[in-house]
N, C-alpha and C positions, 0 to 999 in steps of 0.2 A: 493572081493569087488563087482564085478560084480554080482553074486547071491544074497548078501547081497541089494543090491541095486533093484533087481525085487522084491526078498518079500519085502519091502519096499513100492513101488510102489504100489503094489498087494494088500497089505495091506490097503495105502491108497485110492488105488480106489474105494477098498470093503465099506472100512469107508464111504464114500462120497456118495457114491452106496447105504448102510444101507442094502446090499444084503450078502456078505459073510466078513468076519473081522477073518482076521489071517489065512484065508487059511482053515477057519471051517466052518461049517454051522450056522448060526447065526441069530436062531428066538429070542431069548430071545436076545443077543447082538447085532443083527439088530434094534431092536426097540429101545434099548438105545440108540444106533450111531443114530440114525435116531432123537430121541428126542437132541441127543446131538447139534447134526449140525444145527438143528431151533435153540436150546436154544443160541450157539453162535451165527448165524446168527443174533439175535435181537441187539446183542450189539452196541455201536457205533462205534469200533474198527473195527467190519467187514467192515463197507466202506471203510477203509483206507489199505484196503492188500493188493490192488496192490499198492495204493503209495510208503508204508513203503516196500515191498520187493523189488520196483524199488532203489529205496534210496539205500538200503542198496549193490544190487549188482553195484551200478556209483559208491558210494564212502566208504574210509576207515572210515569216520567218519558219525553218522544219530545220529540227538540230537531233541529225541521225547518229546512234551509236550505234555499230554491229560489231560485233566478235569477229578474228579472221578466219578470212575463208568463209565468209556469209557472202560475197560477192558483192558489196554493195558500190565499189568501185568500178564497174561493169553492168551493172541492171541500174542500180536508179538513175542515171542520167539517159537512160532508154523506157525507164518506165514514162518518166514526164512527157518524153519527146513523144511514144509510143499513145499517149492515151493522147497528147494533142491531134496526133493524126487524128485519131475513131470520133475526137471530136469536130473534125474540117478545122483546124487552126493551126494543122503542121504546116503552114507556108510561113505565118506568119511567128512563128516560134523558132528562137535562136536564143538555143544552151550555151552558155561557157563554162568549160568546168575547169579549172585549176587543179595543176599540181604542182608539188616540191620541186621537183626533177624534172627534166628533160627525158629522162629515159620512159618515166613514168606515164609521161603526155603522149611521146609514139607508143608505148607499149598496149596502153591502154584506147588509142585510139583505131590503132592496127587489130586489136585485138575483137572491139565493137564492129570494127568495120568486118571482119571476119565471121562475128557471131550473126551478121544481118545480111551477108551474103553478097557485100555489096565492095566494091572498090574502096580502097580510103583516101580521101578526098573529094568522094561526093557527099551524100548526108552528111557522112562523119569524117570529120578530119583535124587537123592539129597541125598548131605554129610552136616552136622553141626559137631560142635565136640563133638566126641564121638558116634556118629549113621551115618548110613549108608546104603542108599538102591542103590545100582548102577549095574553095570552087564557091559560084553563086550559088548553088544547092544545098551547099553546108547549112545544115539544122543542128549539129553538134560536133562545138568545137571543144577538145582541148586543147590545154595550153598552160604554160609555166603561169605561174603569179608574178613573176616580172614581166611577162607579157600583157599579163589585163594592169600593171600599174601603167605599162607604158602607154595602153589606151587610155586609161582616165585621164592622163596629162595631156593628149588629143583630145578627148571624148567625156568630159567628166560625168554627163547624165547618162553613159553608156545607150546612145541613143541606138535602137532596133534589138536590143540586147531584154530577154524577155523570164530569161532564168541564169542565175549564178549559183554554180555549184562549188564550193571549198571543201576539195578534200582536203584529209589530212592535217585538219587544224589544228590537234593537239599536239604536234609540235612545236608550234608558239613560235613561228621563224618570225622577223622583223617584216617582212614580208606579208608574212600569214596575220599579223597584229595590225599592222596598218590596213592593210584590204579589209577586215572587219570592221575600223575606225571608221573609214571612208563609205564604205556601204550601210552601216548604221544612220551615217551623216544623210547619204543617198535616199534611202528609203523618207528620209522625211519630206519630200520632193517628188520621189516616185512610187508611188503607194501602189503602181501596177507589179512593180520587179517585185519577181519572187526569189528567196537568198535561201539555200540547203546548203547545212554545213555537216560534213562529214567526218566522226571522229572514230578511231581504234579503240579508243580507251572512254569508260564511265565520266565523263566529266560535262557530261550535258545541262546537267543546271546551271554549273559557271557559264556556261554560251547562252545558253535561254537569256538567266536575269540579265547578262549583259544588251540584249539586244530589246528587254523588256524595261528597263532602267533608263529614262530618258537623259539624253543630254544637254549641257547648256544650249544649244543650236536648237533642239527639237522644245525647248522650252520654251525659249523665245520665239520661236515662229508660232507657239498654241497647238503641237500638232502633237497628240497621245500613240504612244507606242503601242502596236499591238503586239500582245500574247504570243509567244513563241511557242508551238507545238514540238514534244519531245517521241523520237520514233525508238524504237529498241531492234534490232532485228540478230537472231542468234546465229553461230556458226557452228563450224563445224570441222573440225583439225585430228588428224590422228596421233596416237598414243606417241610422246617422244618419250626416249630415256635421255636421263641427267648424266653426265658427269662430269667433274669440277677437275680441279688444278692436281690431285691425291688421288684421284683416281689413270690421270694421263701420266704420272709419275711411273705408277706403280706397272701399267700395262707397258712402257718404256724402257722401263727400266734406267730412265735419266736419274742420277742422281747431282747434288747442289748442296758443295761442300762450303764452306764458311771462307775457302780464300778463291771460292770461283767467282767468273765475272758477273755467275748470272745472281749472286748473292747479295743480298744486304749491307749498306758501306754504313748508313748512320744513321737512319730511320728506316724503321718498314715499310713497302712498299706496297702495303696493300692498298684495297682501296679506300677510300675516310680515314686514311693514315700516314700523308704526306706528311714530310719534314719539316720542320717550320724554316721560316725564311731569317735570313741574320738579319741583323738587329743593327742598322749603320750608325755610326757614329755623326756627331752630329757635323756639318761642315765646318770647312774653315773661315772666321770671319771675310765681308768684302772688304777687298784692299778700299781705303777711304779714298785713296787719289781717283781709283777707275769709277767708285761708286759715285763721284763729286763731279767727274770729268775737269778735274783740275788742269790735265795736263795741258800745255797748246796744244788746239785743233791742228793736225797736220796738213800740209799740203795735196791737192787733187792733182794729179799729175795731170798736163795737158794732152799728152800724147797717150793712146789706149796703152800702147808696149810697154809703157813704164807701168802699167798698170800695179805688177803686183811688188811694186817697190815701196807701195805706202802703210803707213805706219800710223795707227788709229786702236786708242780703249774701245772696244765694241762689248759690254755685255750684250747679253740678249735674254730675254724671257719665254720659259717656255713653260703654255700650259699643260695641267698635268691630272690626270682621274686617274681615280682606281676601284675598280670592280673589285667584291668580294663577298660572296658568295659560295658557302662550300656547302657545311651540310643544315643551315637555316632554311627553316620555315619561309621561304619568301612570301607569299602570302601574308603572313604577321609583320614581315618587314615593308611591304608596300600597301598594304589596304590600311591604308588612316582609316578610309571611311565608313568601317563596318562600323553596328552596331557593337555594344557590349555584347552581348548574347550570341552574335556570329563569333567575336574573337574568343570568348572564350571555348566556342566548338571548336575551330582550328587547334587554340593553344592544348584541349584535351585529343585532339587528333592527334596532335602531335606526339603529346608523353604516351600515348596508345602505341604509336609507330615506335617509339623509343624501348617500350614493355618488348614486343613483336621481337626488334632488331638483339635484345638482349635474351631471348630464350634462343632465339636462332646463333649469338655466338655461342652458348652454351651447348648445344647442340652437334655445333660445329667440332667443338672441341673433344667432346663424345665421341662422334663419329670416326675423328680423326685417329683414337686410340688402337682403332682396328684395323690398320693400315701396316703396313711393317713397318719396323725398326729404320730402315733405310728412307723411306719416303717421310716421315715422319720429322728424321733429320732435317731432309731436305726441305719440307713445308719450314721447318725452323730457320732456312738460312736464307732461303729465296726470298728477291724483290721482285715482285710481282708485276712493279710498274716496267719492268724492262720486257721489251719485246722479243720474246726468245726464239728467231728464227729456226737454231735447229731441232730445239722442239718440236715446234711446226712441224718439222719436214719428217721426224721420228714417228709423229702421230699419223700422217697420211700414211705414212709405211707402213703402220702398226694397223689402221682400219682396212687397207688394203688384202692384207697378208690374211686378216681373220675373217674377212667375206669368199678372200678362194679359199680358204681352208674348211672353213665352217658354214661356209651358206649366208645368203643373206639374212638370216636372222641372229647373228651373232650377234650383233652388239646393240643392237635396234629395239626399241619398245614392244612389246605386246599386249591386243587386245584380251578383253575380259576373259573370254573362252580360252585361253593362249595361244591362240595362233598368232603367225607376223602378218601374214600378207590375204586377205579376202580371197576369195577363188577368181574372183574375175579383175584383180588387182592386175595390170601390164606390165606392171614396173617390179614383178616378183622376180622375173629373171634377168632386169638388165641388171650392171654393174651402177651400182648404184653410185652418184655425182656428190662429190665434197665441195662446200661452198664455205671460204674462209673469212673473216672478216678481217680484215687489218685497216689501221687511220687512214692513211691518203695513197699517193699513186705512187711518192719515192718507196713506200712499203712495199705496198702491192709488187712493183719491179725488181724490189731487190728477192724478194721471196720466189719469185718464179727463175727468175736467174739463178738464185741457191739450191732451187728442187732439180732446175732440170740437169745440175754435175753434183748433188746427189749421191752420197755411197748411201743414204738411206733408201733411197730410190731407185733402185738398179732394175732395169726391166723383167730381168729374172726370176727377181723376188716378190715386185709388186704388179707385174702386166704393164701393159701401157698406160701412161697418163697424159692425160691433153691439158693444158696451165691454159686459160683464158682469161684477162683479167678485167676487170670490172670497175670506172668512177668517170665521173663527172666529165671528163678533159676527151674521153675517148668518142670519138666518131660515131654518129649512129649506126651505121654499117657494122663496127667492132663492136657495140654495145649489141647489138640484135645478133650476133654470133653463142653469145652466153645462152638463149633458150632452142638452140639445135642440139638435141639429141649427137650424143659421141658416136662413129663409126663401132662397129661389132668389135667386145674383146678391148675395149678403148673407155678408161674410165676418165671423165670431165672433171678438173678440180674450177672450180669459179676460185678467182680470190679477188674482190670487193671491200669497198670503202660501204660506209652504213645507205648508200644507195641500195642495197639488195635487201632492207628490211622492210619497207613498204611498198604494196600499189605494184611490185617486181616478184610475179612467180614463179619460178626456175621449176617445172614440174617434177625433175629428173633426180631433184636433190635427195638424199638419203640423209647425209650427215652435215651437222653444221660447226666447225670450228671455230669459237668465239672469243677473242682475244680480249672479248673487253674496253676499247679504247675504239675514240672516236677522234676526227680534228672537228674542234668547236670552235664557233669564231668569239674571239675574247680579246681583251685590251694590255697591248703590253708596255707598260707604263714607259722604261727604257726607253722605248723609242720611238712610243706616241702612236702608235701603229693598231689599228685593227689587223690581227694576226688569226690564222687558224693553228691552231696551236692542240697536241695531243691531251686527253682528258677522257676521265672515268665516265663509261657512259652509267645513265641512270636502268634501276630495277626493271622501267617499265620496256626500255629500249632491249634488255638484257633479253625479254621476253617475247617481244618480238620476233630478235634472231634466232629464238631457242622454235618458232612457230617456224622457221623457214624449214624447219625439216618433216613438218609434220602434214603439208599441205596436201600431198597426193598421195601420202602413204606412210606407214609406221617410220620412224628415224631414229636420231642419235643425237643430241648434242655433246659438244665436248668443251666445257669453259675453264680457257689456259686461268681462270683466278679460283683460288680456294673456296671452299662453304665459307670460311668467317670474310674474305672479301665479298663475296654477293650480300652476305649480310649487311656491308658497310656501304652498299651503294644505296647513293639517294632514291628515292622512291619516283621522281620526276626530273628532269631538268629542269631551273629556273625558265621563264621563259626568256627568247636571246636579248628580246631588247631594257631584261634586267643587267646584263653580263656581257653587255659591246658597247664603245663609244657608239654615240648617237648622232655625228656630225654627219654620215650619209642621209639618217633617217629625217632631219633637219631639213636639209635642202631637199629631200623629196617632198616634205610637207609645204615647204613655201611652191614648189611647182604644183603640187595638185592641189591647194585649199588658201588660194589669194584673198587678204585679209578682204579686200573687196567682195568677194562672195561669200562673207559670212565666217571664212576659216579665223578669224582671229587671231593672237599670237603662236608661235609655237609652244611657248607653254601654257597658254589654253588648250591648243587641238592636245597636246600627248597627255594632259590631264585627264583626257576622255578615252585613254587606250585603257583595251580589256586591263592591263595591268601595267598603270602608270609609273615610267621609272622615277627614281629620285631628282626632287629640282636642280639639284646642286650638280647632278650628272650632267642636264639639260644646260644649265650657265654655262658649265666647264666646253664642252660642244657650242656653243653661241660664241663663246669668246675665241675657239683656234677656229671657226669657220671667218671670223670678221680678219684674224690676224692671216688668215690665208687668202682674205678680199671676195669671200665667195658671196657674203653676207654685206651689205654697209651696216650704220649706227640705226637704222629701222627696219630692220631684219626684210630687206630689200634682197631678191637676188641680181646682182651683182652679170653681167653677161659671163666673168669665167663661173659664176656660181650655176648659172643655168646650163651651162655645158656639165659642169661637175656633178649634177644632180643629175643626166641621164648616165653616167657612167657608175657600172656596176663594181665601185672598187672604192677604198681607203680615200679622201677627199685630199691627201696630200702626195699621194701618189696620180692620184686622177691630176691635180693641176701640175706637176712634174713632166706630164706623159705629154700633155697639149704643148707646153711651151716649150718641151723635145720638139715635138711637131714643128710648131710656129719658127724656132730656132732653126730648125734644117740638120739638129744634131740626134735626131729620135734611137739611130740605133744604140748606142752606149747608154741613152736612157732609159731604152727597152730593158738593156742590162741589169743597169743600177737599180731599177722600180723590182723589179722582178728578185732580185737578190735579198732588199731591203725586205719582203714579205716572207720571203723562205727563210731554208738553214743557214747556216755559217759555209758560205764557200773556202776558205781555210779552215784548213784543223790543223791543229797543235797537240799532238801526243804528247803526253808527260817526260817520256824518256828520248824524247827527239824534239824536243823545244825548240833548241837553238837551232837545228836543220831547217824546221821549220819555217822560223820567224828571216832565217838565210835568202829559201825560197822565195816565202813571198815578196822579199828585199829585191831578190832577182826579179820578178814580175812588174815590179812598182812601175809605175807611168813618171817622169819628171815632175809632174806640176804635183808633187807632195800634196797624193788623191789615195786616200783607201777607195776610193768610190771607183777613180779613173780605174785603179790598180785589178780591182775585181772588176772590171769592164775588159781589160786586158787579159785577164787569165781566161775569161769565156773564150773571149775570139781566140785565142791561140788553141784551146781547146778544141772548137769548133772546128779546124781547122784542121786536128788531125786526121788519117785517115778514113781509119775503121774503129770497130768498138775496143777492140783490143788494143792498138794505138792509143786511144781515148782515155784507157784504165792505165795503160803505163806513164802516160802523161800527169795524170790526176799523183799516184804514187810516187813520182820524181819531183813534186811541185808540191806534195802535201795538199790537197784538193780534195773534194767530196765530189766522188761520180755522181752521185744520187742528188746531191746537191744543184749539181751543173745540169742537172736533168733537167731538175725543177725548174730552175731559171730556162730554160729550152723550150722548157711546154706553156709557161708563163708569159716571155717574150711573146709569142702568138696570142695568145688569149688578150692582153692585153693589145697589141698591133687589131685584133679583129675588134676593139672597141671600139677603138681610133676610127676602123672604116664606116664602124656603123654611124658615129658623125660627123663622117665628112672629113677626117682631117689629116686621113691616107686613101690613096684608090685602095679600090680592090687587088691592082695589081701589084700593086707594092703587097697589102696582106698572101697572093697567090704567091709571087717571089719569096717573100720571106718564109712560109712554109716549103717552097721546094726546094730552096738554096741555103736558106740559113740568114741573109743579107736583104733585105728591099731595094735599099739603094736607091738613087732618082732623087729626086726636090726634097724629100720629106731627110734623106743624110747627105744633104753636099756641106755640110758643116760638121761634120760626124767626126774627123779628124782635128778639129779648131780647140784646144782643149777650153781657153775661154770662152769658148758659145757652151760649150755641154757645162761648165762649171755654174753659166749664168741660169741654165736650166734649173739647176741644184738649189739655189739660190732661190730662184721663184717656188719648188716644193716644200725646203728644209726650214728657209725663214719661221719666224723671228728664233732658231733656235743656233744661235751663233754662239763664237768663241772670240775673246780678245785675247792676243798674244802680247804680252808686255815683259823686252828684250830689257838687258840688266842695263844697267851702267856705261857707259862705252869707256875701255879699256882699253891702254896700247903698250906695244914691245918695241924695243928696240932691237931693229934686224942692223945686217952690215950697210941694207943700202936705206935706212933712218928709224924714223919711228912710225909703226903703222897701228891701225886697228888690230886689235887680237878677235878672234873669231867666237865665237864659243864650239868647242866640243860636243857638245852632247844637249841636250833640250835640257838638263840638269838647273840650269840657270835662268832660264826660262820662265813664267808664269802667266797660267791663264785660267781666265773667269768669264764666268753667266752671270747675269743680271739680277738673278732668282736665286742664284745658293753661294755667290761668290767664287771662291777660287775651286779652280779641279784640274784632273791630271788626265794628261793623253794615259789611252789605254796601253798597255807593255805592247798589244797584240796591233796597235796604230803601224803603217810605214812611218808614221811622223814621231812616234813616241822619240829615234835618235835624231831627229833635225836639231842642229844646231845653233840655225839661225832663219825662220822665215822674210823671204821676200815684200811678203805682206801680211797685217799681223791679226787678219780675218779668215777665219774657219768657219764651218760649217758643219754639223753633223747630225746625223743618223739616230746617234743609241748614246745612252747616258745610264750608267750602271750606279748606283751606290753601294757599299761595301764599308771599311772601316774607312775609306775614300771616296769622292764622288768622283766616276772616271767618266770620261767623255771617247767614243772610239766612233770608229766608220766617220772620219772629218775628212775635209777636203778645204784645204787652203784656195782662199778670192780673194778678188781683189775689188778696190774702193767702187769702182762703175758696176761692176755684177750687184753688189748690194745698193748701191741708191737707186739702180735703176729698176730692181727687182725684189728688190727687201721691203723695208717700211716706208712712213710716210716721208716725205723731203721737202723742206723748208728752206726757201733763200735769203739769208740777212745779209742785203746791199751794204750796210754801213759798214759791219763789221770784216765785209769779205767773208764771209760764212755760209757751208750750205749744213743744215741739220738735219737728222733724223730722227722720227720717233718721237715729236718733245723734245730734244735736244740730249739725249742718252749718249748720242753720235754726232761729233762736231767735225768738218773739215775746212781748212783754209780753201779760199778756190775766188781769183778772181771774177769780175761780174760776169764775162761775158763764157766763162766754165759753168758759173750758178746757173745763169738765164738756160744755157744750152741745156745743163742736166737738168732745169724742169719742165722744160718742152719736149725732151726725150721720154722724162718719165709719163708726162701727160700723154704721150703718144701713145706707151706701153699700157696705161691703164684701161686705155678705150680699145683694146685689141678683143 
């Protein structure tokens, strides 16, 4: 340590010195250290290094706020490391700093490693999942925040680990809330670790008192929180100009007439002005025979093949939350435990914010008077919530056209004196870079597919443009492409998911187009699913992306929503783990905080989050994690539950995926998991209904599967040649390209979690990104449609369907009398256990069955409306559900096996019963 700690030292004196660096001679990396050290010196972070390194060595906690472009995402996790050297402790010091993103972890690691002159991967370096640059030398590591959870469930006293750095906590990710739980808990144990929490925005007293406020854990142990030091440090942004949805109109010249598409159908679409949701009717009573189980139990058939010939009342129950949340105070809604005196500061913050929001529509309206005649219309007819690609592509043409015409100061802010660009500004003569925001990646592609054929875009008109795009799914290689400088004469458009609003500096940006719209992750009640799903981003986020343009030089923004929508956007996001099921967050708590060490129940530990959700959210989670086996009746993890808790995904798509795995049928899994989270892989046009519903008839798989059916249209998809092939297929078939995208880049993501444990090679994940297929052990049942059905079965359980077939009727033909069939599913009826009767959806392959083989379903999505429809089902049969569904009971006397309590009754001699519960015991200990 001692040695380690003089080159250290040595090292950095040299750096500082700009004389030798590393113990080499250093002309060529003298002058970089030397430019390095002025280039940080300029920042506004530099005056605050002795503050923050005093802070950080008086207390366990330092809860920094900077302004952006104070740099504090790049200096302070160099200041601490920096002042351990000068004190001979840098051997023994090892930073981790957290970030959101992946990109933000290389960028910022690449970036330090850069500014210190040094390789990245020695001092400094950074892990995301799946890459890795680190070394024994490492003193400063970044890294995702799923990556230090993934340590604490290895390493829970973060043992050698000496400093914890959280950026980016005002975010509030599920993620970001639980690492504070956990580290609050932590510090009362390890009173050496020091925790710096980094935030964008003023909200540093809620972080302090939280970390100053003991909890049930640190109370019972006797051990007193210390004081949390508050750091401020300012920034520094240049001058941006505004403008809103009335002003991109007017320089467009789009207009949006009352029967166009991009117009208003029934409510406005602004933002805080969603439509309300209908109003269902109430159900239909439960038929009393199914709800009694009067009927006889049917027969188990002995032979699998007969499988799906049996005939069985199955309701099924399925739980159900709902998040809501729009434009409320959550604060008011979740702090029971303020005093009188705090709530009523909130509830007067509140009607303040409310005063604020109503001079600004007023305002708005003002403004808007000065606008012409034509635009003014159009603000009157437009819905806001729709994403207007050719606008988009109008507006790049339109900044395009007025920078080679007019200069880069056309449309750009100016400082005080009025000039645009400082004299020794770089960036005054390039073409300056547009960086777009749009939701997710099906955006992102389709928008650069629609600019680059373009009649607004014609090279002629607007010069070169380079489309680079920018989220989460994309490669580091493609990600690290977005901060290269465009060739000469060549302008950059970024177009980016809300990754390019933090911790990600794109120097070159000029202009920022901001759509407004985010995918948040929320709860979709239908189908039980933690979804990411499009939504209004909040005020604070809005301002954010409005700083992307101001970082290195004067800019522009351009927000596709009007002055009266920014006015209606919240001021914050809730934080997430007010507004997502919390069954992930569940099983990560029983793997990090075993009641044995103190962690307690789970609604004791989320009692103690910065901002505890509601109990009743927390029950609703406790109860589909036990109905998915993850959990037992003592909130036990369960072996599929501690598999399900290192995967980063939905808990009923995680156990879907393994028991694809385990079955041998993974790829049609990969499908269906991947589909069930995305869009609607069919559409149904209004005026092409019936073509539609034709197609996807033509698609259908036998075994009467919407699930199989959209497993089938991928691979056929997949299958065509090229991209053009691809679009004429999707068009012929009534398909979503963008759709079938998703599920593309899904399918992987998914497949790379499987490998991370354990339950694909690598090479199946290397196959299935180069081929499309893995193939090998993990799909030699991939074609068996009752293995991939039973997979279904083990995710969708307990959310079943019973098919109860009418009367048996018969005709007399010439050669006697037979059964009559039924026609149409018309005669038909079927029920859940929870609302009673509902109806296959119009858009099901099964809505026209006639007559099921076997009279258990399964599905997906459950819609209510002036009906409760059930869609995305997939007919099984009796051994997929006893052996994969709920609990099962053998009653020797009666011949009887049971499920569930007896909900689900079959006949089935002993030596069928004994079999099926030696089977099922088998399956449970997998």
């Amino acid at each position: 340590l001692e040695k380690e700690n003089v080159r250290l030292k040595l090292a950095q004196e040299a750096y500082f010195g700009s004389t030798r660096i590393g113990g080499k001679s250093a002309s060529a990396d003298g002058a970089r250290a030397s430019a390095m050290v002025a280039s940080r010196a300029n920042l506004p972070a530099s005056g605050s290094r002795e503050e923050v390194t005093s802070a950080v060595a008086c207390s366990p906690v330092v809860v920094l706020s900077g302004e952006t472009g104070c740099g504090k995402s790049t200096q302070v996790p160099q200041f601490i490391l920096e002042r351990a050297i000068v004190e001979n402790r840098g051997a023994e010091t090892n930073i981790v700093c957290t970030q959101p993103r992946r990109i933000s972890a290389i960028g910022l690691a690449e970036r330090v490693a850069a500014e210190r002159v040094e390789r990245c991967g020695d001092v400094v370096g950074y892990s995301v999942r799946l890459e890795s640059k680190l070394s024994e030398k490492t003193r400063l590591h970044f890294c995702t925040m799923g990556i230090l959870l993934r340590r604490l469930l290895s390493d829970p006293s973060l043992s050698g680990v000496t400093h914890v750095v959280l950026d980016e906590v005002h975010e509030r990710s599920v993620e970001s809330d639980l690492l504070l739980l956990l580290l609050r808990r932590l510090l009362n144990k390890r009173r050496d670790l020091r925790v710096v929490l980094m935030s964008a925005t003023a909200d540093a007293d809620f972080f302090a008192a939280y970390f100053e406020k003991p909890d049930a854990a640190s109370v019972a142990a006797g051990v007193t929180p210390t004081a949390a030091i508050k750091v401020f440090i300012k920034g520094f942004t240049h001058p941006v100009r505004e403008y809103f949805l009335e002003d991109v109109l007017e320089m467009t010249g789009f207009a949006v007439g009352k029967g166009s598409k991009w117009a208003v159908k029934k409510a406005k679409g602004a933002p805080g002005e969603a439509p309300p949701a209908d109003r269902p009717d109430p159900p239909d009573a439960v038929d009393k025979n199914v709800a009694d189980g009067a009927e006889d139990a049917p027969a188990i058939p002995e032979d699998w093949e007969d499988d799906d010939d049996v005939r069985a009342p199955a309701p099924a129950s399925v739980a159900r939350a709902s998040v809501a949340l729009a434009n409320e105070d959550w604060t008011v809604l979740t702090d029971s435990g303020r005093d009188g005196s705090e709530r009523k500061r909130v509830k007067e913050s509140a009607a303040e914010r409310e005063r604020v929001r109503q001079d600004e529509l007023a305002e708005a309206s003002r403004r808007l008077s000065e606008y012409s005649d034509a635009t003014q219309r159009s603000i009157a007819n437009v819905d806001e919530s729709l994403l207007n690609y050719e606008l988009i592509e109008m507006l790049i043409g339109a900044i395009a056209r007025a920078e080679r015409e007019n200069g880069a100061g056309a449309l750009v802010a100016r400082f005080a004196d009025g000039a645009v660009f400082d004299e020794n500004n770089k960036n005054a003569k390039d073409l300056g870079a547009v960086l777009v925001f749009l939701p997710g990646q099906m955006e992102i592609t389709r928008l650069i597919r629609d600019c680059e054929r373009s009649r607004h875009l014609r090279e002629e008109d607007v010069g070169r443009l380079q489309f680079l795009p920018l989220y989460g799914a994309l490669s580091s290689n493609d990600q690290r492409r977005i901060f290269a400088r465009a060739p000469p004469g060549v302008r950059k458009v970024v177009v980016a998911t809300n990754i390019a609003e933090t911790s990600v500096t794109i120097d070159d940006v000029r202009y920022v187009i901001d759509t407004g719209r985010a995918k948040e992750m929320g709860y979709d009640s239908s189908r039980g699913l933690s979804v990411l799903a499009d939504a209004w981003i909040s005020r604070a986020a809005s301002m954010q992306r409005r700083g992307r343009a101001g970082r290195t030089a004067p800019g522009a923004c351009f927000a596709l929503f009007s002055r009266r929508g920014r006015a209606n956007l919240t001021p914050h996001q809730p934080p997430e783990m007010l507004r997502t099921p919390l069954q992930q967050l569940c099983l990560n708590i029983k793997a990090l905080t075993p009641s044995g060490d103190g962690g307690g129940s789970i609604m004791q530990t989320l009692a103690s989050a910065p901002t505890p959700p509601a109990a009743e959210a927390v029950q609703t989670a406790l109860r589909e994690l036990r109905a998915l086996r993850a959990l037992d009746a003592a909130e036990t993890l369960t072996p599929l539950g501690r598999h399900v808790a290192h995967m980063p995904v939905d808990a009923r798509i995680g156990k879907m995926l393994l028991f694809g795995a385990l079955l041998g049928c993974l790829d049609p899994i990969l499908t269906i998991a991947a589909s069930m989270a995305g869009r609607p892989v069919f559409v149904s046009p209004k005026d092409a209904k019936a073509e539609a519903d034709a197609a996807k008839r033509r698609l259908a798989s036998p075994g009467k599967s919407d699930h199989l059916t959209v497993a089938s249209a991928y691979a056929q998809w997949q299958k065509c040649g090229g991209a053009s092939a691809r679009r004429a297929f999707c068009e012929k078939n009534f398909l979503s390209q963008q759709a079938l995208e998703g599920v593309h880049a899904s399918r992987q993501d998914y497949a790379a979690v499987l490998a991370d444990l354990g339950f694909v090679s690598r090479e199946y994940l290397a196959k299935l990104k180069r081929e499309g297929v893995g193939g090998g052990v993990a799909d030699r049942n991939a074609g068996v449609g009752r293995v991939v059905k039973a997979a279904l079965v083990a995710g969708f359980y307990p959310q079943v369907v019973s098919v109860r077939h009418p009367e048996t009727k018969f005709v007399q033909t010439a050669g006697g009398t037979v059964e009559r069939e039924s026609r149409d599913g018309r005669e038909l009826k079927f029920f859940c256990e929870d609302v009673g009767r509902v109806f296959l959806h119009p858009s099901s392959v099964n809505a026209s069955a006639g007559k099921f083989e076997s009279p258990w379903l399964v599905f997906g999505e459950r819609v209510e409306t002036a009906r409760v429809y059930v869609r995305d089902c997939t007919m099984v049969g009796a051994y997929a559900l006893l052996l994969f569904g709920g609990d099962v009971e053998v009653d020797h006397e009666r011949g009887r096996v049971t499920m569930d309590g007896g909900w689900a009754q079959f006949s089935a001699p002993a030596r069928i019963g004994v079999l099926i519960r030696e089977m099922r015991a088998a399956v449970d200990k997998l």
